[in-house]
C-alpha positions in Angstrom: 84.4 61.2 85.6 83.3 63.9 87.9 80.3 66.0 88.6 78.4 66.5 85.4 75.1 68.4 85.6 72.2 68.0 83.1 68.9 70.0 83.1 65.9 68.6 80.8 63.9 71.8 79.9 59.8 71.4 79.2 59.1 72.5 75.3 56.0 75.2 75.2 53.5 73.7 73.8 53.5 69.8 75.3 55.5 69.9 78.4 56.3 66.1 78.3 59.5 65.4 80.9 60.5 61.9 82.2 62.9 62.2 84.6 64.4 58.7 86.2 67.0 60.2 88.1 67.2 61.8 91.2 69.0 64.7 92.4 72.5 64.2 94.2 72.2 60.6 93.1 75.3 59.0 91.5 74.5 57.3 88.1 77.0 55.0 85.9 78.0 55.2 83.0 74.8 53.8 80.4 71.9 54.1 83.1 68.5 55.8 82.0 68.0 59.3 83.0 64.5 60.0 81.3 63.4 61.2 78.5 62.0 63.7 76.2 58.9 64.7 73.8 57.4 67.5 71.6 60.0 69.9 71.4 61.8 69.6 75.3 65.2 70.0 75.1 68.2 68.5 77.4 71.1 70.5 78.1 74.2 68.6 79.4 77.0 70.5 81.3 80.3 68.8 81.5 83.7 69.2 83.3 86.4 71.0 81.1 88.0 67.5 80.8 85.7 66.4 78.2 86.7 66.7 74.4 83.5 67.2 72.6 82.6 65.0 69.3 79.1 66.6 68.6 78.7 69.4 66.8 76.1 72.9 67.6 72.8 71.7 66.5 73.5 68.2 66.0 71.1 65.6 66.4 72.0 63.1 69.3 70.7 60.0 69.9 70.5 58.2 73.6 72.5 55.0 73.7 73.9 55.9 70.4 75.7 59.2 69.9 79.0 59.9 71.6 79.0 63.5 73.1 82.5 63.5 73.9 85.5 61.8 75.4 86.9 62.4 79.5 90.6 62.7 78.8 92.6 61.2 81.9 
């Protein structure tokens, strides 16, 4: 799919990050990158190739939700 970059961002008050990945590392498609708690956030930035199929603001569910499709 190409390089996609994604940045998980500490809320204020807990500061609860798991991160399982590691940097530079290549990942397929359904592996676990970490997760999230109390208000952290995950921002995902992907190549202009991807259609989106979320909406701003929407709630998105790991292993459920499809963000978007890579068009070939």
């Amino acid at each position: 799919f190409g390089s996609m970059v994604v940045k998980q961002i500490a809320g204020l008050v807990a500061r609860r990050i798991l991160c399982y990945a590691k940097k530079n590392k290549k990942m397929l498609v359904g592996d676990r990158l970490g997760f999230i708690r109390f208000g952290s956030r995950t921002d995902i930035i992907l190549p202009d190739r991807v259609t989106l199929s979320v909406e701003l603001d929407q709630k998105v569910y790991g292993g459920q939700t499809i963000i978007g499709k890579y068009e070939v």
